[in-house]
N, C-alpha and C positions, 0 to 999 in steps of 0.2 A: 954312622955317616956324619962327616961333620957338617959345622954350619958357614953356609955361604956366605963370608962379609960382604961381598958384591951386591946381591940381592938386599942388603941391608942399606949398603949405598945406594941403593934405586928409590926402595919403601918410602927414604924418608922424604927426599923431595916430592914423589909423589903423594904421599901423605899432605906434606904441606900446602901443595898445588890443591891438592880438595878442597881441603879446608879454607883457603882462600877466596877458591870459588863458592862455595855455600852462603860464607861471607859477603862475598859478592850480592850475591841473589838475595839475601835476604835485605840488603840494606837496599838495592834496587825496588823490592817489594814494599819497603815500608817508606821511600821517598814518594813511591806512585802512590800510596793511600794517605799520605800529608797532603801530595799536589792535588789529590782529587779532592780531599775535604775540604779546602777552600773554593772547590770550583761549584763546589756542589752547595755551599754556602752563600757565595756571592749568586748563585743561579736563582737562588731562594729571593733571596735579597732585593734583582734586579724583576723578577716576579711581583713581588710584594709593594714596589714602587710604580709600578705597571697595573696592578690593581687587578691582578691575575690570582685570587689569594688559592682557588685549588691549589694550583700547580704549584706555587711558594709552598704549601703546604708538606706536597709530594715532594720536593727538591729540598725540605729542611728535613724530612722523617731519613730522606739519603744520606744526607748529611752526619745526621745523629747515629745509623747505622755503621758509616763507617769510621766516627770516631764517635763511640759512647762516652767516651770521659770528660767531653769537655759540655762544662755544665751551660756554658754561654747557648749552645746550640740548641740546647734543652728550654732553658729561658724564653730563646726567640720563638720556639715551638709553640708554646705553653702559652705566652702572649698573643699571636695568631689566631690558636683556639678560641683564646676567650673574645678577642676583637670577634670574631666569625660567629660567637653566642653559643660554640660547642662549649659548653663550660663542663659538662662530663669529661673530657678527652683533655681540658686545659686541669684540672683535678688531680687527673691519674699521672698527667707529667710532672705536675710540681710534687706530689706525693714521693714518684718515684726516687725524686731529688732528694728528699727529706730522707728518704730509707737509705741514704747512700752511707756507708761509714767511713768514706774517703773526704766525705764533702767538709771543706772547712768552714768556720764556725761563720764569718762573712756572708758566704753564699748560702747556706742553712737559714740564717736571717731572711737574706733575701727570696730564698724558696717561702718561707713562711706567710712573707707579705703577701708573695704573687698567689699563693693557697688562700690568704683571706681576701683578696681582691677578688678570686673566681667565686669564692662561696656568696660574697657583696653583690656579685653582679648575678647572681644565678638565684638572689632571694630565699637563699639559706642564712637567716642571719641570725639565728641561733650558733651556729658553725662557723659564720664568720665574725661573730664575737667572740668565740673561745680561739679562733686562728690569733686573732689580734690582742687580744688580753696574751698572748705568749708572746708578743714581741715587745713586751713592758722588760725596759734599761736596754735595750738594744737601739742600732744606728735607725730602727725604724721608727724608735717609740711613740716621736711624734706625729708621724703621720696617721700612726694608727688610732692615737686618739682622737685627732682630729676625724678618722672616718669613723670610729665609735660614739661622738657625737652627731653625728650624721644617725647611726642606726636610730641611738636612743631618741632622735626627735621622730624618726619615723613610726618608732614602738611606741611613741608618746610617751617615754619611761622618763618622765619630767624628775625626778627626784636624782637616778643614773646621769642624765645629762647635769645636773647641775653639778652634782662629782666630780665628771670626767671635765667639765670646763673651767673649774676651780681650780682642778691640777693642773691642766696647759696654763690657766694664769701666773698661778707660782713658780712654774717651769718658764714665765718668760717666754712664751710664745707667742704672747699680746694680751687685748685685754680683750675678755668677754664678759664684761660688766654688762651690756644692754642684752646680751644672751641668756645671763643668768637671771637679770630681771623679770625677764618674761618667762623663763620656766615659772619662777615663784608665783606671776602670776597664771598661767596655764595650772596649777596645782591648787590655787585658788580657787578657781572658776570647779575643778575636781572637787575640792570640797566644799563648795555652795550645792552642787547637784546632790551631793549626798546628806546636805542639810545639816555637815556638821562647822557651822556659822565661825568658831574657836577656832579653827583650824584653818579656814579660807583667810582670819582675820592677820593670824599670825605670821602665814604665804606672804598676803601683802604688806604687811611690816617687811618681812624680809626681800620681798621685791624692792620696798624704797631704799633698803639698805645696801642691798646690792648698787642702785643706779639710782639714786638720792633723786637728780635729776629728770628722771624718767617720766612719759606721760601716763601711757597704762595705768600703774599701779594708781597713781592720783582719779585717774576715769573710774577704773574699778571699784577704789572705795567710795568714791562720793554715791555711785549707785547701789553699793549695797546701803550706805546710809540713810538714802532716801527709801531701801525698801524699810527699811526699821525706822523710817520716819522721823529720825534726825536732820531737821532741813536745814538749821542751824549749822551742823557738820557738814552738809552738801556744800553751802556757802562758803564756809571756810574751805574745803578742798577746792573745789574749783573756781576759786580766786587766787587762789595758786596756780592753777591749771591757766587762767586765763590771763596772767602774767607771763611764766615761763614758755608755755607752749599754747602763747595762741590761736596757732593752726588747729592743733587738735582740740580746743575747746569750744570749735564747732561743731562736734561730734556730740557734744553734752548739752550745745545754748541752751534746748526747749525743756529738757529737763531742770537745768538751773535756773528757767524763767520760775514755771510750775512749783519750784520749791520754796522762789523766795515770795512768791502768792503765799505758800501754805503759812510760811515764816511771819509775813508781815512786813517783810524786807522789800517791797516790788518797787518803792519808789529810786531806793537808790541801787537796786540792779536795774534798773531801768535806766539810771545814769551811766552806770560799768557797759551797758551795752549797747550805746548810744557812742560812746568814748570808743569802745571797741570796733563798731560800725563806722566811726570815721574813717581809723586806721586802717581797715579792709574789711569794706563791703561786702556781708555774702549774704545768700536768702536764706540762712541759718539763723545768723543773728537777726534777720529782717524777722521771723516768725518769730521769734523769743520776743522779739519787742510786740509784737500784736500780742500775745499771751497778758502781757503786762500793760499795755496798753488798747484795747481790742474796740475802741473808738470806731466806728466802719469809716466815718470821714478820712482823719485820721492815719488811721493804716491805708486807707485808699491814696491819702498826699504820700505816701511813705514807698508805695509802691510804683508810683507813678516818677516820682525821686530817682529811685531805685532801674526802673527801668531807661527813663531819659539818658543815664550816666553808663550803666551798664544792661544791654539790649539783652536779656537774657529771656528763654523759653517759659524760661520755670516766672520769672517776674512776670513775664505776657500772660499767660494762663491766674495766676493770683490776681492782678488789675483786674482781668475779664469778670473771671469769678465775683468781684468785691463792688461789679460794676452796679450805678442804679436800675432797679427796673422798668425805671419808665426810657432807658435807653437801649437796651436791649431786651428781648424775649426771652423767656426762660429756654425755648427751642435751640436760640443763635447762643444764647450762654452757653449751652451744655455743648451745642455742637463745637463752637471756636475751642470751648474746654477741651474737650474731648481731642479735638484734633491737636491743637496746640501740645496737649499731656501727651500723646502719643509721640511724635516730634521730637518733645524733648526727653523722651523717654531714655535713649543712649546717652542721650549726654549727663544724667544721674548719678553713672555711674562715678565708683573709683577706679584708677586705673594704676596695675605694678610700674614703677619707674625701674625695676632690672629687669622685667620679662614682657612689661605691656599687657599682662592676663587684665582684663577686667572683667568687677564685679558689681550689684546691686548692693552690698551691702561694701562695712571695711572689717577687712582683715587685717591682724597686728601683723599676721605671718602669711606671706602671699601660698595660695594651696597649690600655685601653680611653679615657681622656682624654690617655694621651700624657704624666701629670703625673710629675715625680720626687718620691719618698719621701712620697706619698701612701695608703701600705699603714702602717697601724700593726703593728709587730712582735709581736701578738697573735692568735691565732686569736678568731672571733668568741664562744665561747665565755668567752674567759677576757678580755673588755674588759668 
């Protein structure tokens, strides 16, 4: 039987008419799952600005389902998570990122940060010191040193930190010269507890050398020299101290009083702080000078001085204290004492100038924003 050209003439157009319809449909199909991943994007989006973060949440996992490949959508996911403190679920996305073998070498970086930024915030920081030591010579490097100093002050890994901020200096990031001084001294103070004296001495060498300038390190030595009983060296350090940084060498007056008694020295530290006491009156150097001159007259004009010019708590409770007895009772002493000390008990303190935390004592490093030499060397009373 032969074959029917006719039927052949039919096949092909109708061939071709399928084919074009499938074409059709398929590309209809993949227009509608483009227009929905942006709606389902911005739906997240206008959620998340709403402060709606379930539902952002719900409308980004939409999102990511109907286009897996695009890593941005992944990112904004992954970031949400960890805003929300799911840092398991902010983990598994950026991981999933990192196993991709499509992902370009850019977003790989950036997956990695976002991975050390979850294990940061989630207090794995064993984990997220190994995330971020992998982003060394990439577009991240620096930031991650920068939060790698961050870890190491929090591990107290003082020797680490001085490392990683030695290399942001060289790198031109800026200067952490007063960062690195007080590691060296934090490492000091480390080996004074452990009593090995050589090693605390050499810290603070390297402290000054770091930040020549620096207060700490000059406080630090002149006190361990007075425990070794070099008053001699006390003197000579903080007479430096009391030049350069005379705010903070109010922190030291009573001990530089006491050492130039031991010295022999008290007549003419008694003039340095007398001289000092003009320039800015505090009841720091007021009691260093009683140490070296303990006169009760004397200190009693000194206090009276003292309080006339500046009304201060701490002065009122001293005069009281220093009063004769035939004018007050040992009863009205103690009680005006008493009450007065309590009184001025808040205003003792030091207080942080970046975060306001205050404390009874000073700290070089506030415990509460973590900042350095954000403690003015003044009690709150005498700023």
């Amino acid at each position: 039987m032969g074959f029917d050209l006719q039927w052949l003439l039919l096949g092909v157009p109708l061939t071709f008419a399928l084919g074009w319809l499938a074409a059709r449909f398929d590309l209809r199909q993949w227009r509608r799952d483009q227009k929905d991943s942006p709606k389902a994007y911005y739906k997240g989006l206008n959620l998340l600005l709403n402060e709606q973060h379930d539902k952002a949440i719900d409308a980004f996992i939409e999102a990511v389902q109907q286009d897996p490949d695009t890593s941005d959508l992944h990112f904004a996911l992954g970031n949400l998570f960890r805003r929300r403190g799911e840092y398991e679920r902010a983990v598994r996305v950026h991981e999933h990122l990192l196993h991709r073998a499509d992902l370009p070498r850019a977003e790989r970086d950036r997956a990695q940060h976002a991975l050390a930024q979850d294990f940061m915030k989630a207090g794995l920081f064993d984990r997220a010191e190994s995330a971020y030591l992998a982003l060394d010579g990439t577009a991240f490097d620096t930031e991650a040193r920068l939060a790698l100093l961050t870890l190491h002050e929090r591990a107290r890994d003082w020797r680490a930190a001085v490392e990683v901020a030695q290399k942001l200096e060289n790198r031109g990031t800026g200067s952490f010269a007063a960062r690195i001084s007080h590691y060296w001294c934090e490492i000091a103070l480390e080996a004074e507890a452990r009593h090995q004296g050589d090693e605390a001495d050499a810290a603070l060498v390297r402290a000054r050398e770091a930040l020549p300038q620096a207060a700490r390190p000059l406080v630090l030595a002149g006190l361990r020299a007075a425990r070794r009983g070099d008053h001699a060296e006390v003197l000579s350090l903080w007479g430096v101290l009391m030049v350069a940084h005379p705010a903070a060498f109010n922190l030291v007056a009573l001990d530089y009083a006491r050492s130039a008694l031991a010295s022999g020295g008290a007549a003419a530290a008694a003039e340095r702080l007398r001289e000092r006491y003009t320039r800015a009156p505090t009841m720091d150097l007021l009691d260093a000078l009683g140490v070296l001159d303990p006169d009760p007259e004397r200190r009693r004009a000194r206090l009276l001085a003292h309080l006339r010019n500046h009304p201060t708590l701490s002065a009122a409770k001293a005069l009281i204290t220093q009063s004769d007895p035939a004018s007050y009772t040992a009863v009205e002493t103690q009680a005006l004492g008493d009450a007065i000390g309590r009184a001025a008990q808040p205003l003792h303190r030091y207080r942080c100038a970046a975060c306001g935390f205050e404390a009874q004592h000073y700290f070089w490093q506030c415990p509460g924003c973590l900042s350095w030499d954000s403690y003015p060397p003044q009690r709150l009373e005498d700023l």
